[in-house]
VOGU-3710 file (C-alpha; in Angstrom, 3 decimals, decimal comma):
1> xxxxxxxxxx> -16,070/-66,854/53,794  -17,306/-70,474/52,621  -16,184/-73,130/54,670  -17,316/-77,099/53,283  -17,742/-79,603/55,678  -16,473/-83,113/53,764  -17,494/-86,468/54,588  -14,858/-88,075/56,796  -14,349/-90,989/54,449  -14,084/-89,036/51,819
11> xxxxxxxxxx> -11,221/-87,324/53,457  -9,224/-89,962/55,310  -9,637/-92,805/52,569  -7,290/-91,462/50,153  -4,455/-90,159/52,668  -1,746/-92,187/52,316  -0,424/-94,085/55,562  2,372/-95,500/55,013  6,462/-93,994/54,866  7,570/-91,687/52,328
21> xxxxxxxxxx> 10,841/-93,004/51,857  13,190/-92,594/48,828  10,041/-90,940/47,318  7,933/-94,056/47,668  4,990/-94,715/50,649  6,400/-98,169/51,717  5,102/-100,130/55,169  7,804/-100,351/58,144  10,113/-102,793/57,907  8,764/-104,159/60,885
31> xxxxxxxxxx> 4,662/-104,104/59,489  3,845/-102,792/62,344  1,067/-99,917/62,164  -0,714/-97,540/64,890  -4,114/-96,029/65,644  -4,888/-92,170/65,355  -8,228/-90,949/66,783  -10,715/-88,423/65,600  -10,328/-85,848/69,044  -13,707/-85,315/69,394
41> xxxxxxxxxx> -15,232/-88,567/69,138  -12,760/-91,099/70,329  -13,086/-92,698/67,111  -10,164/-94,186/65,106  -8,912/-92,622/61,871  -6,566/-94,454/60,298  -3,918/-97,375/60,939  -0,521/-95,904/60,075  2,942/-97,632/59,251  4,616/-96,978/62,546
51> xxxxxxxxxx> 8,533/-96,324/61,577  11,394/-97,874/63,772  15,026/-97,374/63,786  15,571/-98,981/60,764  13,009/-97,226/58,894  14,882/-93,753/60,362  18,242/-95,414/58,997  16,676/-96,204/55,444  15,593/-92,520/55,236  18,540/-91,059/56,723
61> xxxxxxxxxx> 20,613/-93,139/53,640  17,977/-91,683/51,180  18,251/-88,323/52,523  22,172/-88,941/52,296  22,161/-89,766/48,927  19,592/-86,791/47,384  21,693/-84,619/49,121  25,201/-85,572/47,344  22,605/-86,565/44,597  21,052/-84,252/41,746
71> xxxxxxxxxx> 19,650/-81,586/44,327  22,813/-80,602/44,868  22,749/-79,243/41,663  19,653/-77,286/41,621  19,837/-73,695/41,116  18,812/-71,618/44,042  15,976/-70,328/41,650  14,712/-73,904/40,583  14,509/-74,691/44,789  12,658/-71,191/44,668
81> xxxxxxxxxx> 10,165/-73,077/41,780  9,601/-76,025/43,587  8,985/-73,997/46,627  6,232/-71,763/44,915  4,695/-75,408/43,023  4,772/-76,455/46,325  2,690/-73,711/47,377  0,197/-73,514/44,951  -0,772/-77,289/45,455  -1,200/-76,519/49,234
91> xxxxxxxxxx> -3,571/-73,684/48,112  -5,576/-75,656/45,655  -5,692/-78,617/48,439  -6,053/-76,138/50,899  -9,878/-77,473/52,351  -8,935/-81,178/52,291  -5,506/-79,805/54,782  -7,418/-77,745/56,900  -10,359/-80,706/57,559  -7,355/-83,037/58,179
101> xxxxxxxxxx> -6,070/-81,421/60,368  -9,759/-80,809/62,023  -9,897/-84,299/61,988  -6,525/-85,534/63,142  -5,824/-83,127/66,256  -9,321/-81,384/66,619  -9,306/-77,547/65,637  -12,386/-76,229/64,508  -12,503/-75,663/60,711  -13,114/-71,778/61,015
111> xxxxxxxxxx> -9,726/-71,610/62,825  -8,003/-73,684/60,180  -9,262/-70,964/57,472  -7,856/-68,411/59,520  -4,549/-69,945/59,407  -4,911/-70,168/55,748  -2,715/-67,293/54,927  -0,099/-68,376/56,910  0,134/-71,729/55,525  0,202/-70,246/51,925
121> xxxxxxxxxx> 2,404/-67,639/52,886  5,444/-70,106/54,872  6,502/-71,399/51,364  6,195/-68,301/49,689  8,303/-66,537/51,927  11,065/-69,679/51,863  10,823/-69,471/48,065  11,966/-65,554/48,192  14,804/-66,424/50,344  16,386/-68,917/47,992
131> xxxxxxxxxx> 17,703/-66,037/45,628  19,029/-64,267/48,314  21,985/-66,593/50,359  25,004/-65,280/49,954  28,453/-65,332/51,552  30,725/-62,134/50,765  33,879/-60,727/49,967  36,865/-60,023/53,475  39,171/-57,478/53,929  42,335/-59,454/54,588
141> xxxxxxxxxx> 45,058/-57,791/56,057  47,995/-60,974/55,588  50,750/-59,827/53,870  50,582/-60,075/50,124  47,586/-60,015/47,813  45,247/-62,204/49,072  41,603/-62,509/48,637  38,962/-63,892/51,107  35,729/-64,398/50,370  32,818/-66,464/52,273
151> xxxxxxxxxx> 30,580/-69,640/50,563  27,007/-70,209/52,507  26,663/-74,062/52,098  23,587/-76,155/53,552  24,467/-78,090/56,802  23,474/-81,244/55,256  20,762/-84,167/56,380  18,093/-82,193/58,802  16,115/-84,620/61,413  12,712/-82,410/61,893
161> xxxxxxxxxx> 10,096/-83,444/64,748  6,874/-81,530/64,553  4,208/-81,450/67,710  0,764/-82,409/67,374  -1,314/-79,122/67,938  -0,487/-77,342/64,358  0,293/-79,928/61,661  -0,140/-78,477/59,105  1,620/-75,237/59,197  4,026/-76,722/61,664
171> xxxxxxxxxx> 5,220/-79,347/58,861  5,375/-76,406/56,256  8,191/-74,585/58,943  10,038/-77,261/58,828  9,741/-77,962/54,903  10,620/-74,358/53,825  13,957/-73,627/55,174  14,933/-76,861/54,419  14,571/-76,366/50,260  15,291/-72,963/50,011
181> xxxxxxxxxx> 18,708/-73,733/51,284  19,555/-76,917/49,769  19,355/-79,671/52,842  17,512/-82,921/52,722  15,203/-84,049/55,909  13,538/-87,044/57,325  10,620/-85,957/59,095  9,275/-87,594/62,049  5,514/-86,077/62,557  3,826/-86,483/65,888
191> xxxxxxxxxx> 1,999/-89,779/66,438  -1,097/-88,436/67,608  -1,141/-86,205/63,910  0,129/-87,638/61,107  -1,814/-87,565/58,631  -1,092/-84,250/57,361  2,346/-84,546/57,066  1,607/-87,746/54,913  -0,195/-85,830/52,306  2,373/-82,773/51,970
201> xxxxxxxxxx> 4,407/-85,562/51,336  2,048/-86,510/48,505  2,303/-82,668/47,075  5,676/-82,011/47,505  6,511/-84,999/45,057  4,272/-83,595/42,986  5,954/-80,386/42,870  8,823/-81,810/41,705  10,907/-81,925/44,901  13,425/-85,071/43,982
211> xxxxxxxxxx> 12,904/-87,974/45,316  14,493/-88,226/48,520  14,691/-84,999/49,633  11,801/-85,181/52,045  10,935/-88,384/54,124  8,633/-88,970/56,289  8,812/-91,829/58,754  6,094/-91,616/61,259  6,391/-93,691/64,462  6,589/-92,895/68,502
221> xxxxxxxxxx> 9,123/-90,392/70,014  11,127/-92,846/72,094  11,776/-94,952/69,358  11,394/-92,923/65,674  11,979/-89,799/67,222  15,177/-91,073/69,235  16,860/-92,825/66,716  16,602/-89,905/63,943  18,141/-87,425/67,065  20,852/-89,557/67,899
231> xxxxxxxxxx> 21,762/-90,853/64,292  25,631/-90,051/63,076  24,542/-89,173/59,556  22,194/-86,381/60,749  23,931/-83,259/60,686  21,209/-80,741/62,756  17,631/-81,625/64,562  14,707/-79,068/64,536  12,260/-80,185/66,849  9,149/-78,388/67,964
241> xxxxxxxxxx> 7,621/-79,748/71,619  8,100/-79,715/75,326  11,329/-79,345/77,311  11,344/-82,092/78,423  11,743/-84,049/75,377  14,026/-81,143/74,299  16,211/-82,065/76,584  16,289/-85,486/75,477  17,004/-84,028/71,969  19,831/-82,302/73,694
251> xxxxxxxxxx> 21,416/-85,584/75,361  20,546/-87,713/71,806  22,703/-85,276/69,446  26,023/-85,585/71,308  27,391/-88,353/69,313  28,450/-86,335/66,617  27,784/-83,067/67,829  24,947/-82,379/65,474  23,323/-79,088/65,359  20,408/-78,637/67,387
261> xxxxxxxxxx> 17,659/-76,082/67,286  14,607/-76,179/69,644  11,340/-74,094/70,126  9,867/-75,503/73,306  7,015/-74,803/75,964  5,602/-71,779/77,811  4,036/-70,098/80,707  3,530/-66,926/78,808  2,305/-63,721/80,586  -0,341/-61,726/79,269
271> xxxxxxxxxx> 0,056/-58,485/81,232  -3,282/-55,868/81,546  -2,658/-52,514/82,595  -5,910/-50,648/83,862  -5,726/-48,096/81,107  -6,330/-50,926/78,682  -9,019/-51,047/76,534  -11,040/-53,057/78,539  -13,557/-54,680/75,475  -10,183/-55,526/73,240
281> xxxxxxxxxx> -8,191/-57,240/76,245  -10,903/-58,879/77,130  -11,355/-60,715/73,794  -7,533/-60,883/73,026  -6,562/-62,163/75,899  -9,414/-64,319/76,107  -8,138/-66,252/72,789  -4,588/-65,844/73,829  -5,374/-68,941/76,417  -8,370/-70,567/74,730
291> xxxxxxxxxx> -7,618/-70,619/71,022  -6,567/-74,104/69,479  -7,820/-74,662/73,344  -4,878/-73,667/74,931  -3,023/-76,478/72,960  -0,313/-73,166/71,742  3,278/-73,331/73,157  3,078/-69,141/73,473  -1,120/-69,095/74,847  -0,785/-66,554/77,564
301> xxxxxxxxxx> -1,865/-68,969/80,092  -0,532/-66,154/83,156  -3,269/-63,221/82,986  -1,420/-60,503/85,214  -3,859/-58,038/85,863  -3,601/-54,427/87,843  -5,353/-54,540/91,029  -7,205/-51,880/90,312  -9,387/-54,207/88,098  -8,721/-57,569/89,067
311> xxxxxxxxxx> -12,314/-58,048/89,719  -13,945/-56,875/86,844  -11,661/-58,045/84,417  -11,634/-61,635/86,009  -15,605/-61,535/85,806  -15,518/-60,492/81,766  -13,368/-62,892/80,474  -15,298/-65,500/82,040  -17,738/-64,042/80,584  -16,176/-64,562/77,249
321> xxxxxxxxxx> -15,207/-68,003/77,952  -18,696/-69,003/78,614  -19,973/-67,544/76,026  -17,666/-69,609/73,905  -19,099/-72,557/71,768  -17,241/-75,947/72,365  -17,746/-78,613/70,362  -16,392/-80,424/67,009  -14,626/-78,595/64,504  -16,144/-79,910/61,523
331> xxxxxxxxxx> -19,267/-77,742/62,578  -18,857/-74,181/61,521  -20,310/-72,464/64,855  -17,616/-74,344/66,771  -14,940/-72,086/68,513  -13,261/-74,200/70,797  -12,370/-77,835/69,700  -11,448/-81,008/71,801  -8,000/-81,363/73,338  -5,781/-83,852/71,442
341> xxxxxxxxxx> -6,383/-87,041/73,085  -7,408/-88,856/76,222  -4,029/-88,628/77,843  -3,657/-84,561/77,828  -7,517/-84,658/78,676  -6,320/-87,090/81,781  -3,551/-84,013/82,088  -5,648/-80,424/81,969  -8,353/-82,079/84,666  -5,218/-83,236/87,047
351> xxxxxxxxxx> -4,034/-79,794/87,126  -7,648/-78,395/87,866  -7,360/-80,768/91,502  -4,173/-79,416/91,896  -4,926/-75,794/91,540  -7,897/-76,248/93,781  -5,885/-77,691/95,819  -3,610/-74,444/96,158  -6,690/-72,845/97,339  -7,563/-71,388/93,760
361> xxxxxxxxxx> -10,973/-70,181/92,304  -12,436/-71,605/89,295  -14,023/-68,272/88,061  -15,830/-70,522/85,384  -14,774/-73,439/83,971  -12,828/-76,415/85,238  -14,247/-79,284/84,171  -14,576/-81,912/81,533  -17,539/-81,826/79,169  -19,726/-84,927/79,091
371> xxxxxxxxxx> -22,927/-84,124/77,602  -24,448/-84,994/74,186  -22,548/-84,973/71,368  -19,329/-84,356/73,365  -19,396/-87,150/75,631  -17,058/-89,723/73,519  -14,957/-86,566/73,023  -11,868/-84,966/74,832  -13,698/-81,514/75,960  -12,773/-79,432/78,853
381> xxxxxxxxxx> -14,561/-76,414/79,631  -12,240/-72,967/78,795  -11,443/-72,098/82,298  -10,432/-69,316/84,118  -8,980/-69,244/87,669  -8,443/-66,993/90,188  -6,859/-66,099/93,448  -3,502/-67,012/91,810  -0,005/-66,661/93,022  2,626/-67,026/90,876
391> xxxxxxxxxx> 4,300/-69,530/93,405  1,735/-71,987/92,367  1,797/-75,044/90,193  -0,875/-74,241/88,338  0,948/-70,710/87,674  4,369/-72,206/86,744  4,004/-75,669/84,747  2,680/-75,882/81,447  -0,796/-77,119/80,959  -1,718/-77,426/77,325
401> xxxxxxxxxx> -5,010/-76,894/77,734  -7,669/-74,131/78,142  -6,908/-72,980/81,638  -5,977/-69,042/82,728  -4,668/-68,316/85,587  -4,977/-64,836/87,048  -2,795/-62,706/88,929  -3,346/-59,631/90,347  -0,171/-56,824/90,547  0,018/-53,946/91,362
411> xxxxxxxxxx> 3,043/-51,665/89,243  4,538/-51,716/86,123  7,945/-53,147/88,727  5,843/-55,608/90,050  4,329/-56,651/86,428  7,483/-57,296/85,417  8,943/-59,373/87,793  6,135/-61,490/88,070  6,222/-62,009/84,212  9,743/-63,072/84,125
421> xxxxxxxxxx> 9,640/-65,330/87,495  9,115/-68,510/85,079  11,800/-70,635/83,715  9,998/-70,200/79,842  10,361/-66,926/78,105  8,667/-68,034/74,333  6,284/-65,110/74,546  4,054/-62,207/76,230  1,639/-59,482/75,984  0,974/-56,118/77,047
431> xxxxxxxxxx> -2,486/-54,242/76,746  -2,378/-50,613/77,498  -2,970/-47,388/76,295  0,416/-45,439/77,173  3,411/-45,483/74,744  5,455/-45,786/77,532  3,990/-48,352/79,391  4,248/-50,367/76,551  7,942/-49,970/75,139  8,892/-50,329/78,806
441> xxxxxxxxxx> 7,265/-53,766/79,560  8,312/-54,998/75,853  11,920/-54,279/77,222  11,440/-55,614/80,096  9,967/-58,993/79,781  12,574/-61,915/78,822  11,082/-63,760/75,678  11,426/-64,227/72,155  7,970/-62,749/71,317  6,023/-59,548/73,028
451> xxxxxxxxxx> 2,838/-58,941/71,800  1,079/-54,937/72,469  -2,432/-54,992/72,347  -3,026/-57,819/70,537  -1,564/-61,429/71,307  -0,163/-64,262/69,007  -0,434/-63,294/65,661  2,504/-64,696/63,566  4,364/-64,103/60,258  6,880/-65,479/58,181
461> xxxxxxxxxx> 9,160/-62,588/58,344  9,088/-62,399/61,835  11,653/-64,416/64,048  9,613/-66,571/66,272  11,731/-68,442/69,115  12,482/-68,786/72,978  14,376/-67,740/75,585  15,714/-69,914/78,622  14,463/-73,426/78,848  11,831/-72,151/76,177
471> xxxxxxxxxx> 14,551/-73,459/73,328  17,025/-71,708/71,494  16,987/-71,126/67,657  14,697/-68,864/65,425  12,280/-70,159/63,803  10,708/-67,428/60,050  12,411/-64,632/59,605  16,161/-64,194/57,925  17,419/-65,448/61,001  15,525/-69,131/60,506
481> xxxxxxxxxx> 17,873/-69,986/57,620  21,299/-69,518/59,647  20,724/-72,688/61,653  20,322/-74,574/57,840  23,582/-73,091/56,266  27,606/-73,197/56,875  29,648/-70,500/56,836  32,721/-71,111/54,588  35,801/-69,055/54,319  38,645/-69,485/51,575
491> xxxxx> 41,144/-67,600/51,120  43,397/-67,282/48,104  47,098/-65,946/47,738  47,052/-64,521/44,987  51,110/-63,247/45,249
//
């Protein structure tokens, strides 16, 4: 594989940073604009129109009126052309995406190419699913001849809020169930990542979405993000993040009841039997916490390991995280980026005092990087720690950041307890060798994803979601395209 390194200003020049409103980039009413940073230099990007209320009730209106507008009156297979349009243009912009978002939120560029399938694939699959809603004819049993059929009708104006660690494929999730079913959106990216969102904004335009259809109004959470969650004319919210602001979300869509879905944090458990293959739970695991370092709602940050061998497994994956090459993303070698900003770096290193202060190991790891090229960036070391308890903060709060914590058990019972003694359930692993093991603890642990034997991979046919205060809502899959659509019944007397 050929990966290109572009010149920064080469990249970020272009970009557009202002709204896409009404299909136009316009400043905020209020010509007011914000920094991003480059991750791992502490360098600014760009200045970007930062959207207020009023901007959110300008593209709310637009969004309104495309929706009652001509894309109403698309066909489900011309949504299905723009979709696949859509697609191709992220494929032929694909490099300039993937260094954005390099750029914008840190991942390396060899972990952007990896993704690249996925991000081609989102629309794709969206663009099948456009052929294929459909309501259906009732049995009725009323007297007389009467026939009932259903009508699957889009819920309307969609408020999407998308995180900061995946933009680009995390904007595409939103986008595609969105058109294939016939909604409008206003998008509100996250403000320390926006500049990918701008430019999909760029290419969906150019795919012939309508104008309209998709806004984007970047701006702050407490004010952008707020208003578009607690405005009347929004008829659902999708928002990716933590649950704490998902229970903000929650609080802000009671005015008129709007329809909420929510995929929120994690404390996943990654659980290691001692008939695992020792070399492929090593490395799977491993990257289950320190890929995108640790910046992954589902990273199995909770290693549960059998006693057995606690010790020697402990020893090889930190082992594998030192061997691990931090640095920026732009160069190839680079496996583990910065973390997003100064404020989560402020975040990761607080939780290292407190987990040392729970009497906790640092098996390797633990600190912030400060040498060389990565001293003006927002490196921390991928860490592993041990002598855990699952009592302890450091085993229980989410960290967003490269940081395992490992606990010893001792039976598949115990395993299982210990995995679901978290208030998250997004996802977990197993690694073992025995069938049985691994139906049993796939049964057993409460989440919306179990991984056996390998950890994280996603797909767009596969439902992707939470259970308890990990969200509620599915996110690919069939099942992603419910929360868009209405389910309406008529029913005709016929005699």
């Amino acid at each position: 594989m050929t990966i290109n390194v572009n010149p920064i200003a080469d990249i970020i020049a272009p970009l557009p940073k202002q709204l896409l409103i009404d299909g136009k980039f316009v400043p905020s009413l209020s010509g007011k604009t914000f920094k991003t940073f480059n991750p791992a230099t502490g360098e600014v990007l760009a200045e970007v129109s930062e959207g207020g209320a009023a901007d959110i009730d300008l593209a709310v209106a637009a969004a309104r009126r495309a929706f009652t507008g001509p894309w109403s009156r698309f066909t489900p297979f011309q949504r299905q052309q723009c979709l696949l349009r859509f697609a191709d243009l992220v494929e032929k912009h694909f490099d300039t995406l993937a260094h954005i978002d390099v750029l914008d939120m840190g991942a390396p560029i060899t972990s952007m190419y990896a993704r690249r399938q996925r991000a081609l694939g989102l629309p794709r699959f969206y663009a099948g699913m456009c052929t294929v809603i459909a309501g259906g004819t009732l049995p009725n049993s009323m007297p007389g001849e009467v026939f009932t059929y259903t009508l699957k009708e889009p819920v309307g104006v969609v408020g999407a809020i998308t995180p900061w660690n995946a933009p680009l494929t995390s904007t595409i999730w939103k986008i595609g169930p969105v058109l294939a079913t016939g909604c409008t959106m206003v998008l509100k990216p996250a403000e320390d990542a926006p500049l990918t969102a701008l430019r999909l904004g760029e290419l969906l335009l150019e795919a012939g979405v309508p104008e309209g259809v998709v806004n984007i109004v970047p701006g702050f959470g407490h004010i952008a993000g707020d208003a578009l969650a607690r405005h009347m004319d929004v008829d659902k919210v999708a928002f990716t993040g933590s649950d704490v602001t998902g229970r903000k979300i929650i609080d802000a869509s009671k005015g008129n009841l709007k329809r909420v879905t929510l995929e929120l944090g994690g404390k996943s458990p990654d659980v290691i039997f001692a008939d695992c293959d020792m070399d492929a739970a090593v490395a799977g695991a491993g990257m289950g916490v320190f890929a995108n370092s640790g910046q992954i709602c589902c990273a199995g940050t909770r290693l549960l390991v059998q006693r057995p061998i606690y010790e020697e497994f402990v020893a090889r994956v930190s082992d594998y995280a030192r061997s691990l090459k931090v640095g920026n993303g732009l160069d190839p070698a680079t496996q583990i980026g910065p973390v997003v900003n100064a404020k989560q770096l402020d975040r990761v290193s607080g939780y290292m005092e407190i987990g040392l202060g729970e009497g906790v190991t640092a098996a390797t790891g633990g600190k912030r990087l400060t040498e060389g090229a990565l001293k003006d960036g927002y490196f921390f070391e991928p860490t592993v720690l041990s002598g855990v308890t699952n009592d302890m903060r450091i085993a229980r709060e989410e960290i967003f950041g490269p940081v395992a914590a490992a606990i010893p058990f001792d039976t598949l019972e115990e395993a299982a307890a210990i995995a679901n003694d978290t208030v998250f359930g997004l996802g977990g692993g197993v690694w073992t060798t025995n069938v049985s093991t691994a139906h049993r603890m796939a049964k057993a642990i409460r989440a919306g994803t179990v991984w056996i034997n390998t950890y994280g991979g996603l797909d767009p046919v596969v439902p992707f979601g939470g259970y308890k205060t990990s969200g509620y809502g599915r996110e690919s899959g069939v099942e992603h395209l419910d929360a868009y659509l209405e389910t309406k019944s008529v029913v005709l007397k016929l005699g």
